[in-house]
Short mmCIF file of the C-alpha atoms (twelve columns), coordinates in Angstrom:
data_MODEL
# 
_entry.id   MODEL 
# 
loop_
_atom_site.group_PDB 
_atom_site.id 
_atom_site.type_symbol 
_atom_site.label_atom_id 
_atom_site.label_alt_id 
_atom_site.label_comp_id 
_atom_site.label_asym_id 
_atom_site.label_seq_id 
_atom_site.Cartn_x 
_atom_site.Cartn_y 
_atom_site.Cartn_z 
_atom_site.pdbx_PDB_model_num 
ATOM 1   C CA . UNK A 1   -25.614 -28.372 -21.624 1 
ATOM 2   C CA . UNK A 2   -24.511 -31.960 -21.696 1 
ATOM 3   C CA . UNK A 3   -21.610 -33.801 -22.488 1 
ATOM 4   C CA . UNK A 4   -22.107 -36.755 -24.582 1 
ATOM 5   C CA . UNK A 5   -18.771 -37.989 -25.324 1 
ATOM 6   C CA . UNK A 6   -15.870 -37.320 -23.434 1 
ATOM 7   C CA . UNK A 7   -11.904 -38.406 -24.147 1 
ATOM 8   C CA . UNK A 8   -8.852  -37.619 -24.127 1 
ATOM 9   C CA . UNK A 9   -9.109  -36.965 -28.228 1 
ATOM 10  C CA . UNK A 10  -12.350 -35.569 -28.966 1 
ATOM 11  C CA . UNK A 11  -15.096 -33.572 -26.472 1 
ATOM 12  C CA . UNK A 12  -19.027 -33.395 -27.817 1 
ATOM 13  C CA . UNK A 13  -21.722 -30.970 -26.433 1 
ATOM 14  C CA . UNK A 14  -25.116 -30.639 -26.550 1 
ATOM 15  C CA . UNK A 15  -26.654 -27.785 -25.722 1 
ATOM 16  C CA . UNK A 16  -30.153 -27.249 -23.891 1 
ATOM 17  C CA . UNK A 17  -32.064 -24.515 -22.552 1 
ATOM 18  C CA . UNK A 18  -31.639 -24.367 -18.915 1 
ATOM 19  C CA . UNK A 19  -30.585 -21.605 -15.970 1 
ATOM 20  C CA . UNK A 20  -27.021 -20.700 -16.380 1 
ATOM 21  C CA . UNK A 21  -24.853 -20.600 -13.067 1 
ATOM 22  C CA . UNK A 22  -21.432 -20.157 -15.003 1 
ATOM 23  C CA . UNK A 23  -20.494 -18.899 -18.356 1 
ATOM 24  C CA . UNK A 24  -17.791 -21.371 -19.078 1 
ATOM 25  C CA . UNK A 25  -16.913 -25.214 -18.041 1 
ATOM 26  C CA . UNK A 26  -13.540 -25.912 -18.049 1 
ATOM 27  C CA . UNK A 27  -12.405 -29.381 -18.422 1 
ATOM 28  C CA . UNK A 28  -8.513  -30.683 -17.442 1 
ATOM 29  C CA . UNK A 29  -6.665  -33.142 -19.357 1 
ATOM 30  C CA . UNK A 30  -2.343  -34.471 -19.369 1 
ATOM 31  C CA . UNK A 31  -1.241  -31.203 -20.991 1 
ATOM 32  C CA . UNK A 32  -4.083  -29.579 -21.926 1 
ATOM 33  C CA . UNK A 33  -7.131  -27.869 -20.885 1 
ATOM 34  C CA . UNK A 34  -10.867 -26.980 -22.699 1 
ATOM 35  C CA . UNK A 35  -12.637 -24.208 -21.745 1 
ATOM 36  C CA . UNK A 36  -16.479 -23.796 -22.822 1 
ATOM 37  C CA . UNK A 37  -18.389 -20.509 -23.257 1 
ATOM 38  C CA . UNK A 38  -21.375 -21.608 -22.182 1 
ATOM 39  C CA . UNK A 39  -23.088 -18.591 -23.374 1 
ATOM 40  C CA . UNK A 40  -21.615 -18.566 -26.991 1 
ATOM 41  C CA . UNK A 41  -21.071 -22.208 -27.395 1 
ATOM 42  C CA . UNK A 42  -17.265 -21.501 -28.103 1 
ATOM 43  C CA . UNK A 43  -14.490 -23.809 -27.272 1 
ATOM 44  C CA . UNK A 44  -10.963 -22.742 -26.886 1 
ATOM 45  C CA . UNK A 45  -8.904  -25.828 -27.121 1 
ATOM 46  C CA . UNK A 46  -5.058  -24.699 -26.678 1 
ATOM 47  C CA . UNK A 47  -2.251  -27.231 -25.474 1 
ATOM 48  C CA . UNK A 48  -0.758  -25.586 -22.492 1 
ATOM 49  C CA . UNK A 49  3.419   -25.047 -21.836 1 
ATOM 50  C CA . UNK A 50  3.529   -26.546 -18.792 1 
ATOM 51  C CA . UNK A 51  1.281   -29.883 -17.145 1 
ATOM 52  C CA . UNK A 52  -1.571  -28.731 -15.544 1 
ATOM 53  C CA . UNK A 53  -2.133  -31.214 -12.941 1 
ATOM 54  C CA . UNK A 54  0.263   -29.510 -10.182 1 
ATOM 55  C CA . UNK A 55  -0.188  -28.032 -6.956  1 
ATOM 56  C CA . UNK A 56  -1.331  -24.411 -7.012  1 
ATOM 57  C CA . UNK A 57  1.618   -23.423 -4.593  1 
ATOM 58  C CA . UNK A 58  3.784   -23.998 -7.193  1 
ATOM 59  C CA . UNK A 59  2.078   -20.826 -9.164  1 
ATOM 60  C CA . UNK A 60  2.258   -18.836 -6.235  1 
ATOM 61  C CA . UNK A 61  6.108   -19.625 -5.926  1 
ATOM 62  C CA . UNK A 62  6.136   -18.893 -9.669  1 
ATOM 63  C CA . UNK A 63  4.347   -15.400 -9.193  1 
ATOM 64  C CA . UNK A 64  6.417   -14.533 -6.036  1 
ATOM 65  C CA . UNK A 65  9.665   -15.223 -8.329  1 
ATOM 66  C CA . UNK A 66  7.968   -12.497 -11.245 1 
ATOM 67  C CA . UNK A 67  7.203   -9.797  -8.633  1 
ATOM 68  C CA . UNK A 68  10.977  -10.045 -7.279  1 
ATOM 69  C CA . UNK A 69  12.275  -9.180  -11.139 1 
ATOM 70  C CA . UNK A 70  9.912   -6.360  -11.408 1 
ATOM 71  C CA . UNK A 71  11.752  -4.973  -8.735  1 
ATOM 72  C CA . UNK A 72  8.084   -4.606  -6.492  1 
ATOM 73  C CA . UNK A 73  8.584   -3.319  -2.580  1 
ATOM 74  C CA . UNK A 74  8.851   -6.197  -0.829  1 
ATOM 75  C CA . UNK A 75  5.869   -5.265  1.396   1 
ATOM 76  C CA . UNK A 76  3.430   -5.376  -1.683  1 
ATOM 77  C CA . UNK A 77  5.416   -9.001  -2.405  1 
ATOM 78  C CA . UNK A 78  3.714   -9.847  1.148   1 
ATOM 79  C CA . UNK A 79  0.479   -8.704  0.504   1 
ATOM 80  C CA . UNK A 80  0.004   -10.820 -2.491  1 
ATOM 81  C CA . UNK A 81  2.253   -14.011 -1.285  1 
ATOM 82  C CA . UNK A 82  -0.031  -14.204 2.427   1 
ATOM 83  C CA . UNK A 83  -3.570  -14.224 0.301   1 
ATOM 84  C CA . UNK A 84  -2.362  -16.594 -2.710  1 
ATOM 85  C CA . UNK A 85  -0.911  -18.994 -0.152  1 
ATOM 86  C CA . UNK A 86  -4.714  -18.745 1.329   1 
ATOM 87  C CA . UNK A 87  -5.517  -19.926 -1.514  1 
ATOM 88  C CA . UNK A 88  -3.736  -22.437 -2.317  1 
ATOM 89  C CA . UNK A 89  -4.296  -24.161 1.038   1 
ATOM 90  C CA . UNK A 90  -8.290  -23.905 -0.032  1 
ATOM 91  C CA . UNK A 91  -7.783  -25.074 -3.847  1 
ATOM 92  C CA . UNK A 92  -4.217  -27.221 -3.555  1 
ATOM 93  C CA . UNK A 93  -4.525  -28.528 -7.319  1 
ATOM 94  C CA . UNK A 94  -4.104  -26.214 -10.304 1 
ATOM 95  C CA . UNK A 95  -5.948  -24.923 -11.996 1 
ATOM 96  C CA . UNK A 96  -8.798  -23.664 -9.962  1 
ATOM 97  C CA . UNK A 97  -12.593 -23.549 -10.944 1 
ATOM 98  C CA . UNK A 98  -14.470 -20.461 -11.170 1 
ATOM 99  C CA . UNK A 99  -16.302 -22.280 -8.738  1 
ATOM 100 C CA . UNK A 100 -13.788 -22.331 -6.016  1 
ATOM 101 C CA . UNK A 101 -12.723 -18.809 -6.836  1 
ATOM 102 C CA . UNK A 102 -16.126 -17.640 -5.956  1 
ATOM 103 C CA . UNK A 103 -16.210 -19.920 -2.551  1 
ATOM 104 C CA . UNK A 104 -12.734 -18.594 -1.782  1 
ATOM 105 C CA . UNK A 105 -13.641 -14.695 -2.087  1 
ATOM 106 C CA . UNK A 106 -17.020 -16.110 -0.227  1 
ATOM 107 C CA . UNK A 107 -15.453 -16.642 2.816   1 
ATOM 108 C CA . UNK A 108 -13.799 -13.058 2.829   1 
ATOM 109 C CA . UNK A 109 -17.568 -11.480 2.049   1 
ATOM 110 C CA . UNK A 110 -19.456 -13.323 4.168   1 
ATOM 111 C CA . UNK A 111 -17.164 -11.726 7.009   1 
ATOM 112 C CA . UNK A 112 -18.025 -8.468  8.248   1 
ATOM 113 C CA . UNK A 113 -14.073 -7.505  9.540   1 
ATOM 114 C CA . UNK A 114 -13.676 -7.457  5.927   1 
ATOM 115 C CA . UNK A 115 -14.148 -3.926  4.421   1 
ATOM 116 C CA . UNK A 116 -15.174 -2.993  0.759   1 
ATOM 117 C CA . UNK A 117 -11.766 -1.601  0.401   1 
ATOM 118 C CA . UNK A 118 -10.179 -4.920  1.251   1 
ATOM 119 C CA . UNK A 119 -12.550 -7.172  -1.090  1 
ATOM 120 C CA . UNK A 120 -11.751 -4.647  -4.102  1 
ATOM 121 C CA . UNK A 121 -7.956  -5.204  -3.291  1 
ATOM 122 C CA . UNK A 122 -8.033  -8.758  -2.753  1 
ATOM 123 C CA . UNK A 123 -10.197 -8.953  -5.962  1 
ATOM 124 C CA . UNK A 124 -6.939  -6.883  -7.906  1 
ATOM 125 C CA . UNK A 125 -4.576  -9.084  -6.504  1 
ATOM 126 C CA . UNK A 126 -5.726  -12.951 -7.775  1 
ATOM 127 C CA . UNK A 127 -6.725  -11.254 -10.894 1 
ATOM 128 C CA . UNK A 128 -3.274  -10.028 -11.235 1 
ATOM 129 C CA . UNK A 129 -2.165  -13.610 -11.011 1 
ATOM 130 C CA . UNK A 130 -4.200  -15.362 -12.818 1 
ATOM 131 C CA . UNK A 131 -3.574  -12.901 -15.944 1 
ATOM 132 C CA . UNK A 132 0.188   -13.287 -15.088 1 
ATOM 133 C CA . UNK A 133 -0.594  -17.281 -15.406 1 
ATOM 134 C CA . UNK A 134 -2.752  -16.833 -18.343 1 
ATOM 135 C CA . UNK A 135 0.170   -14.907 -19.974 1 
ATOM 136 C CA . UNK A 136 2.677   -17.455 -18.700 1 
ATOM 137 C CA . UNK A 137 0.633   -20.268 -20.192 1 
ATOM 138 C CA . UNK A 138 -0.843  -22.341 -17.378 1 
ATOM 139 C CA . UNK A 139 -4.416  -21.791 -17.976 1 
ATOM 140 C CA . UNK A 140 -6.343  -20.005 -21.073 1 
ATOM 141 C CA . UNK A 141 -9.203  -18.389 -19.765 1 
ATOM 142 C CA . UNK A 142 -8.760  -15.903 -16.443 1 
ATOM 143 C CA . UNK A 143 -11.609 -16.830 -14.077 1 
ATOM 144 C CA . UNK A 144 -11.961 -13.316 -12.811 1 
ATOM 145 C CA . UNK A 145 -13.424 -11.880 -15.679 1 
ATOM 146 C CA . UNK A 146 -16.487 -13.577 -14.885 1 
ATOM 147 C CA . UNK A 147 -16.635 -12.487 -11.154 1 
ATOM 148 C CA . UNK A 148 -17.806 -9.063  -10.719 1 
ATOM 149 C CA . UNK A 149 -15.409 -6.644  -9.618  1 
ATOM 150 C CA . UNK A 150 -16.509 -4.623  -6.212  1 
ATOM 151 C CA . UNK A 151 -16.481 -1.403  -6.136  1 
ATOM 152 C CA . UNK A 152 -14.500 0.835   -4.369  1 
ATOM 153 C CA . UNK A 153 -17.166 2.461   -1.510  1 
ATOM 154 C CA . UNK A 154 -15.986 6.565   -1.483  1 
ATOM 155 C CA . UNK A 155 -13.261 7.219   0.995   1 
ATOM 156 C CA . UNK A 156 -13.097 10.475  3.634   1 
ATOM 157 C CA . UNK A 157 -9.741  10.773  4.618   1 
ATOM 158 C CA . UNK A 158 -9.474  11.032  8.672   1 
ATOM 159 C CA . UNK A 159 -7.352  14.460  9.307   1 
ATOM 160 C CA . UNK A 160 -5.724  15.490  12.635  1 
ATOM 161 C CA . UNK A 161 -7.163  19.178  13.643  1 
ATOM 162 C CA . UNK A 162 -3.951  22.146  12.929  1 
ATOM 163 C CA . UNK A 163 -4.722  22.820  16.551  1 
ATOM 164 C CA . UNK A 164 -3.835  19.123  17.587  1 
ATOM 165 C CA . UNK A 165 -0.386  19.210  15.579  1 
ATOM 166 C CA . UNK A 166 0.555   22.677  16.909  1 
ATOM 167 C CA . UNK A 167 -0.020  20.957  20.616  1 
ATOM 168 C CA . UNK A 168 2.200   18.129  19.939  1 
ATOM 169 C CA . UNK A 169 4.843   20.195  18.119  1 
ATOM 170 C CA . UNK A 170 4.822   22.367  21.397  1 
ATOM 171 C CA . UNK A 171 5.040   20.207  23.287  1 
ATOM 172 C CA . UNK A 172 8.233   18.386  21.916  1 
ATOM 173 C CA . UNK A 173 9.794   21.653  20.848  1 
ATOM 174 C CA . UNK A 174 9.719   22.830  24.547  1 
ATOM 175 C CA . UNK A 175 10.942  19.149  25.303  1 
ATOM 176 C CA . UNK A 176 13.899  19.784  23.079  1 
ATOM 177 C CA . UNK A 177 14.984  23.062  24.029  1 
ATOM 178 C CA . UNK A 178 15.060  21.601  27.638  1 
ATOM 179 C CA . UNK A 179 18.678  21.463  29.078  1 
ATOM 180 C CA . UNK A 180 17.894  18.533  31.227  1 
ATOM 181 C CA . UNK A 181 18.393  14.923  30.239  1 
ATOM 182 C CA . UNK A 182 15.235  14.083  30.868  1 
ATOM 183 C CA . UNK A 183 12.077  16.079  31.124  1 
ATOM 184 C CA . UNK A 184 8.753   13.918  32.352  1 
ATOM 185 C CA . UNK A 185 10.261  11.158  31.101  1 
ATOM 186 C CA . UNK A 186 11.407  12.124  27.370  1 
ATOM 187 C CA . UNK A 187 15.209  12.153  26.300  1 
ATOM 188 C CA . UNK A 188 15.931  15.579  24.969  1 
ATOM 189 C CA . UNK A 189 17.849  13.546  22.307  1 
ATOM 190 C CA . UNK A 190 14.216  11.732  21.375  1 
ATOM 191 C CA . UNK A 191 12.372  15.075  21.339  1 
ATOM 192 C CA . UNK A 192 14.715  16.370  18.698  1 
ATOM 193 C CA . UNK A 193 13.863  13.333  16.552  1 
ATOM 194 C CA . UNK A 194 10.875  12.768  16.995  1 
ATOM 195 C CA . UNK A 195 9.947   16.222  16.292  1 
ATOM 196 C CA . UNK A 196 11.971  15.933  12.995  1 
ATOM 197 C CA . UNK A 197 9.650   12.925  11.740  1 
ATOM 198 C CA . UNK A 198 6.480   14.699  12.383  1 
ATOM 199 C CA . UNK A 199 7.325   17.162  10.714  1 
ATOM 200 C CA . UNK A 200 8.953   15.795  7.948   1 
ATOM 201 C CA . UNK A 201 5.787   13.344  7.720   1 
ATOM 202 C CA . UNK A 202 3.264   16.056  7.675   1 
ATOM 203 C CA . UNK A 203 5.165   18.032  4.978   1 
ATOM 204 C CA . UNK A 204 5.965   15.851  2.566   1 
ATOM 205 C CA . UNK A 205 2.867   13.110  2.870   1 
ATOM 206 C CA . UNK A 206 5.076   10.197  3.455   1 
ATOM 207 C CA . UNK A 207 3.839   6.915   4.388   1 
ATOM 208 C CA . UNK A 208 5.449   5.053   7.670   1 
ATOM 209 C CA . UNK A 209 7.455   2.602   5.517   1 
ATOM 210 C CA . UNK A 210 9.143   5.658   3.748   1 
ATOM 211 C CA . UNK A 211 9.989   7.865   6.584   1 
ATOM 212 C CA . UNK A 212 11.269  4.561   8.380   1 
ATOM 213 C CA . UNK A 213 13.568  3.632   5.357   1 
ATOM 214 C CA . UNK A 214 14.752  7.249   4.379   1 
ATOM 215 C CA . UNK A 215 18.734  7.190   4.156   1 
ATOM 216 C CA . UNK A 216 20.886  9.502   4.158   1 
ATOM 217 C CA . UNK A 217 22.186  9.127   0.640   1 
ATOM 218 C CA . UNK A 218 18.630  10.160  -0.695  1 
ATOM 219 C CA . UNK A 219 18.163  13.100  1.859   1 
ATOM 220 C CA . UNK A 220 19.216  16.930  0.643   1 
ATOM 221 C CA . UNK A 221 18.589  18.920  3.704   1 
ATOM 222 C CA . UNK A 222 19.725  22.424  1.598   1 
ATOM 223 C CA . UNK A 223 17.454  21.746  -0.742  1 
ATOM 224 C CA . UNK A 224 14.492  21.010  1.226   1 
ATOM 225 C CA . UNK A 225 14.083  17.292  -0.672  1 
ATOM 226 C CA . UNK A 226 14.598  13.539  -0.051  1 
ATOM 227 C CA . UNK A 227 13.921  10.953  -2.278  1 
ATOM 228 C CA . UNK A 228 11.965  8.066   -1.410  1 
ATOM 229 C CA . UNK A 229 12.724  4.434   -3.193  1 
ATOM 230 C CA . UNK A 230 10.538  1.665   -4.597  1 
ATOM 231 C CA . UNK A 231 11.948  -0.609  -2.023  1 
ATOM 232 C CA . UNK A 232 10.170  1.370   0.869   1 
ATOM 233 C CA . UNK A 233 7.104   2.211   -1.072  1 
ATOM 234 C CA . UNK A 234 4.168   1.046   -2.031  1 
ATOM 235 C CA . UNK A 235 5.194   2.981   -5.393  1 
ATOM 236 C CA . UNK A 236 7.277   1.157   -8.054  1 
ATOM 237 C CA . UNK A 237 9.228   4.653   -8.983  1 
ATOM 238 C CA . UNK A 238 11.539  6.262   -7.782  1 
ATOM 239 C CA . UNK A 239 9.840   9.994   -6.156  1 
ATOM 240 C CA . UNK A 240 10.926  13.034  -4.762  1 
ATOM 241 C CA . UNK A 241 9.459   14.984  -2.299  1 
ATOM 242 C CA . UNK A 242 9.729   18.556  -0.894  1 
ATOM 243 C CA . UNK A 243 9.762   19.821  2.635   1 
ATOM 244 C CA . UNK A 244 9.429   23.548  3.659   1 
ATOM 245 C CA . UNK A 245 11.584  25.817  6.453   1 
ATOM 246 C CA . UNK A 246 9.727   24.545  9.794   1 
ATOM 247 C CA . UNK A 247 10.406  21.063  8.642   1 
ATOM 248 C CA . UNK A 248 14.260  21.845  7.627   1 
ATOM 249 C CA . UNK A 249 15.122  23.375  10.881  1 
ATOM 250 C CA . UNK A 250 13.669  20.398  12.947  1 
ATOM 251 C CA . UNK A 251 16.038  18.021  10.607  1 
ATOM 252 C CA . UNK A 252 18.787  20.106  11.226  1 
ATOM 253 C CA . UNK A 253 18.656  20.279  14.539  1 
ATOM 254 C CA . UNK A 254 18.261  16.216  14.547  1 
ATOM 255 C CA . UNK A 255 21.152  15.879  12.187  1 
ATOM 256 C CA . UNK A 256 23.209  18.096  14.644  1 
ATOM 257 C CA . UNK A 257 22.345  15.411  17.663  1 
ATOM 258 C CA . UNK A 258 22.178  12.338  15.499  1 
ATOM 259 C CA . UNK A 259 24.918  9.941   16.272  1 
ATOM 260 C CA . UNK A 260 26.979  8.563   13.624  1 
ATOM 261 C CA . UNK A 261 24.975  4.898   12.821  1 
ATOM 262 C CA . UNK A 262 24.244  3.069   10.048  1 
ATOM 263 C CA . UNK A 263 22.472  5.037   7.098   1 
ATOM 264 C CA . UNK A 264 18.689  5.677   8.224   1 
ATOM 265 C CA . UNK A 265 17.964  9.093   8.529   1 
ATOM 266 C CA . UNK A 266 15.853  8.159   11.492  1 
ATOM 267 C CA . UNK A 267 17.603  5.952   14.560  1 
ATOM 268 C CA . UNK A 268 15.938  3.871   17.097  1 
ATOM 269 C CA . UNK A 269 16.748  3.565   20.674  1 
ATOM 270 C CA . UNK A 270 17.918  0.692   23.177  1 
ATOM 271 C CA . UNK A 271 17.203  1.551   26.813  1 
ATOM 272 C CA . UNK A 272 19.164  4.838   27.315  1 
ATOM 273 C CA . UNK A 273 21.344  4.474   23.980  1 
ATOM 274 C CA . UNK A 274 20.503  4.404   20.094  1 
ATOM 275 C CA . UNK A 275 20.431  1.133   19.008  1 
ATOM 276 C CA . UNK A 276 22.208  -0.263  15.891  1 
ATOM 277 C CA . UNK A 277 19.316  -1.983  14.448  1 
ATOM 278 C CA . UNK A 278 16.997  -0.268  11.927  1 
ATOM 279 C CA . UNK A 279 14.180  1.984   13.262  1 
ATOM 280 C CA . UNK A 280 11.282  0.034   12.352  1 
ATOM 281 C CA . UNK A 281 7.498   1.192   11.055  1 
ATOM 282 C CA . UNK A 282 6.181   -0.531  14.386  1 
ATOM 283 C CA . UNK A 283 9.190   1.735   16.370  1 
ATOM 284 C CA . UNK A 284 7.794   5.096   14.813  1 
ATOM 285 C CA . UNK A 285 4.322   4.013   15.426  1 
ATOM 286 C CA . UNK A 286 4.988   3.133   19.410  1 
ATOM 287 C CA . UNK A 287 6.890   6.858   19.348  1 
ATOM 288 C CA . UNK A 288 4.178   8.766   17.739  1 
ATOM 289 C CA . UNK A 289 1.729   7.085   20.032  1 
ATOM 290 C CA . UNK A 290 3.942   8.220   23.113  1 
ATOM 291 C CA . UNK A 291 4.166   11.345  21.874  1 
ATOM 292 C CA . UNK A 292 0.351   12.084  21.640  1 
ATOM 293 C CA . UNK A 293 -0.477  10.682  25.076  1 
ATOM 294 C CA . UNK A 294 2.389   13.419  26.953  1 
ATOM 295 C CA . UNK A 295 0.670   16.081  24.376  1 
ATOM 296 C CA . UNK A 296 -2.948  15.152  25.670  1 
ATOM 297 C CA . UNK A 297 -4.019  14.945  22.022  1 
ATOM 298 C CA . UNK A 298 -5.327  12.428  19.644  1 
ATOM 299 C CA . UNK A 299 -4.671  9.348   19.691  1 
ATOM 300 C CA . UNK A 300 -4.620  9.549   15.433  1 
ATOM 301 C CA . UNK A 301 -2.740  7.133   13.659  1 
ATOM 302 C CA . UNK A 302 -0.058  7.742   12.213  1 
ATOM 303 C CA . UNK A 303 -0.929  7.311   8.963   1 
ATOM 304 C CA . UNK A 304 -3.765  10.065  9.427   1 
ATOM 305 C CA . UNK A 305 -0.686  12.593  9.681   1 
ATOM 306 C CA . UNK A 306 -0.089  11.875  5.479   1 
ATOM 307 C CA . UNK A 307 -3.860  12.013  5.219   1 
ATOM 308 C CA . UNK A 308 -3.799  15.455  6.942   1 
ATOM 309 C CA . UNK A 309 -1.114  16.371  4.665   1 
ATOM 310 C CA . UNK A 310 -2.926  15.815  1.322   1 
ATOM 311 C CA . UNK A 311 -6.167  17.272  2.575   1 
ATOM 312 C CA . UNK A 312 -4.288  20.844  4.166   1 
ATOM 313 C CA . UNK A 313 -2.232  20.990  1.112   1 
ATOM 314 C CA . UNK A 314 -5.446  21.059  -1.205  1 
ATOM 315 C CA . UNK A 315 -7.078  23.023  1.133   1 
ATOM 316 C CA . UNK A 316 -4.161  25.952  1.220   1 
ATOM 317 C CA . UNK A 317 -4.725  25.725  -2.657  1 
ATOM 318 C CA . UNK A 318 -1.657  23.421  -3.886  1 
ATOM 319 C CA . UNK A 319 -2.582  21.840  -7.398  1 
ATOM 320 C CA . UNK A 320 -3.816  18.380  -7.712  1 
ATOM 321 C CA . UNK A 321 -1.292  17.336  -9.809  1 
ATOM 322 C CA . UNK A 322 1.569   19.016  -7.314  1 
ATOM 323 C CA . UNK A 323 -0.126  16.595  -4.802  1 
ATOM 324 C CA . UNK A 324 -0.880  13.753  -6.211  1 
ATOM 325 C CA . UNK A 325 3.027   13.422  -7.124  1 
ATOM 326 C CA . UNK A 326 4.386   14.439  -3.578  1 
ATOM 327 C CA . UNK A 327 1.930   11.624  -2.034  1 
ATOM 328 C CA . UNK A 328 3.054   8.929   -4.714  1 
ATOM 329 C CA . UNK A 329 -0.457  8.339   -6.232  1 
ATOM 330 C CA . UNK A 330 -1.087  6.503   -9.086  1 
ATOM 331 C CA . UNK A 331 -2.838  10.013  -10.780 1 
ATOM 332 C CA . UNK A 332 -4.834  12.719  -9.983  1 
ATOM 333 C CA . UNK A 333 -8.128  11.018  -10.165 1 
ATOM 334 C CA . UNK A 334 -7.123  8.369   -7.077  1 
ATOM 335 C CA . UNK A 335 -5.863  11.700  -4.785  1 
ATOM 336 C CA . UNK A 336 -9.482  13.626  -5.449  1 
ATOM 337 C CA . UNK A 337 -11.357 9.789   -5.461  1 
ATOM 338 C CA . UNK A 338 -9.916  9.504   -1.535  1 
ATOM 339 C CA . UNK A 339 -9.732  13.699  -0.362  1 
ATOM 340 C CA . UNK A 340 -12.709 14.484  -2.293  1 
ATOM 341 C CA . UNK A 341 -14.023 16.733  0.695   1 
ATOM 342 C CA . UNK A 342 -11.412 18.857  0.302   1 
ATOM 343 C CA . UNK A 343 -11.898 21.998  -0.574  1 
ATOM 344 C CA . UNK A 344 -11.143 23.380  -4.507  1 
ATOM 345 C CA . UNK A 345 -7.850  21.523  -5.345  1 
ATOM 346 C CA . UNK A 346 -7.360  23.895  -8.160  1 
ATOM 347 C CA . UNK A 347 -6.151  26.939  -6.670  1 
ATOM 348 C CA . UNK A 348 -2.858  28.836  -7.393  1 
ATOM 349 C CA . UNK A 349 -0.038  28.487  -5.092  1 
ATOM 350 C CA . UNK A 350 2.839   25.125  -5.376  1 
ATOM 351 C CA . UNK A 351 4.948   23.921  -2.841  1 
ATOM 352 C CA . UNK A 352 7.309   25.826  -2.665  1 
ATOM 353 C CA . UNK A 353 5.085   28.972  -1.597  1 
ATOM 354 C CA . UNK A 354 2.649   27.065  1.203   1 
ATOM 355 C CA . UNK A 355 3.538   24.135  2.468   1 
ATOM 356 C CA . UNK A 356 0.916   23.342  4.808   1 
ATOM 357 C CA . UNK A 357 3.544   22.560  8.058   1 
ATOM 358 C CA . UNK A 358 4.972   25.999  7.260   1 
ATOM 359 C CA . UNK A 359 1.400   27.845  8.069   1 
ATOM 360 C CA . UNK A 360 0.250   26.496  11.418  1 
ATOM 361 C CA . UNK A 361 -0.182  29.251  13.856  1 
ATOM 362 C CA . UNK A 362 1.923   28.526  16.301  1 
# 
């Protein structure tokens, strides 16, 4: 294709018969912008709301503004905001080429820290962008419907051994019982709690973020629930999720010891004291960590203790669907897509009947 006039009022093409790279050219003028299908030969030709020549910061601002409204966690806010900033440092005027799309994600394949997982979701999250500007009226065409979408490699869930969590459990059970302050090293007061998270993690499938940000406002210790926000989620709905005896004894007995600060369910500690500050996702990850090493198990992360969850719970013959909700996926398909070696999800029992932290044989 060449171009053999080119103004401001009027664009001519002529086409020839050569090796195409791209399927569209996209040319920027004060206010407007033309965008050939190379393919087709069709031109769309659209003023646009705002002036095109700006820096692509701007957008992201714009776009970080949009999420706040839709109410989306702030973590998932950070995700997107860190890699669009990326790339506005590597193309700083708007709008991009589908060139310079393709050298940004380039530099991301072309690593090998990067996973498959990580390119798919970095793929999701500028073309979530760049149809929010295409709706919003700075550009016409989105550039990542002509860059191939990877795909999403199959996923086996890492799962902590039943044997492994009944060591750990007691461990900090005997630890809690203890009438000592201390016993090798571990506050009796930190061996009720900690034993309360685990197993409130491994029988209801919550991710760090949620057990960190529980409050007491959204926890029903009677009835064996709590619900978890959008704020502390990777979800944007409100969910509720069910925990079984073994799990409501352990948070009773932490409730009974808990002192009377702020409104997590879960409190931190400051040398020999609880502290007053929030107990933070990298707090319950140094705890669960210490708790392993003292139990001579592991070390798992922590995460692996909701991936145990969804995989047992299948396994002891909880519907799908019953799981798919408790864990806060998007639908069935994406819980059997990541636990797909788990055996026959469709079995009879709910909840209610066998949760998996109620059948460990301990």
């Amino acid at each position: 294709m060449n171009i053999t006039h080119l103004s401001h009022e009027q664009v001519q093409f002529d086409f020839c018969a050569v090796p195409l790279v791209y399927q569209t050219v996209t040319l920027v003028f004060p206010g407007r912008q033309v965008v050939v299908d190379v393919k087709t030969g069709t031109i769309h030709d659209q003023p646009l709301n705002n002036q095109v020549a700006m820096p692509t910061v701007v957008l992201v601002d714009k776009f970080k503004t949009h999420k706040k409204r839709e109410e989306v966690s702030q973590s998932t806010i950070t995700c997107y905001h860190s890699l669009l900033i990326s790339f506005a440092e590597f193309a700083p005027q708007w709008p991009p080429t589908i060139e310079q799309v393709n050298q940004f994600l380039d530099i991301y394949r072309n690593e090998e820290e990067y996973s498959k997982v990580t390119l798919a979701e970095y793929w999701v999250r500028l073309n979530a962008w760049f149809k929010w500007a295409q709706k919003a009226g700075y550009i016409i065409l989105n550039p990542m419907e002509q860059i191939e979408r990877p795909k999403l490699p199959k996923v086996e869930a890492s799962v902590i051994a039943p044997q492994d969590f009944v060591k750990v459990i007691k461990y900090l059970e005997q630890a809690s019982v203890n009438l000592e302050p201390q016993q090798r090293g571990l506050p009796y007061e930190r061996a009720v709690r900690d034993l309360a998270i685990l197993r409130f993690t491994y029988a209801t499938g919550c991710r760090i973020g949620e057990v960190a940000g529980l409050r007491m406002r959204d926890f029903y210790l009677k009835e064996g629930k709590a619900v978890i926000q959008p704020k502390t989620s990777k979800t944007k709905e409100q969910r509720t999720v069910y925990f079984g005896r073994q799990a409501q004894h352990s948070l009773e007995l932490w409730l009974k010891s808990r002192p009377d600060i702020g409104g997590q369910v879960f409190l931190g500690t400051k040398g020999n004291g609880w502290s007053k500050k929030p107990f933070t996702k990298y707090g319950i990850y140094q705890a669960w960590q210490a708790r392993q090493e003292e139990a001579c198990i592991g070390p798992y992360k922590f995460h692996e203790i909701r991936h145990s969850h969804v995989t047992h719970s299948l396994n002891n013959g909880i519907a799908v669907h019953h799981v798919s909700k408790q864990a806060g996926h998007k639908s069935p398909n994406t819980t059997l897509r990541i636990y797909a070696h788990s055996e026959d999800p469709e079995r009879k029992r709910a909840y209610s009947a066998k949760n998996p932290d109620d059948s460990l044989e301990e």
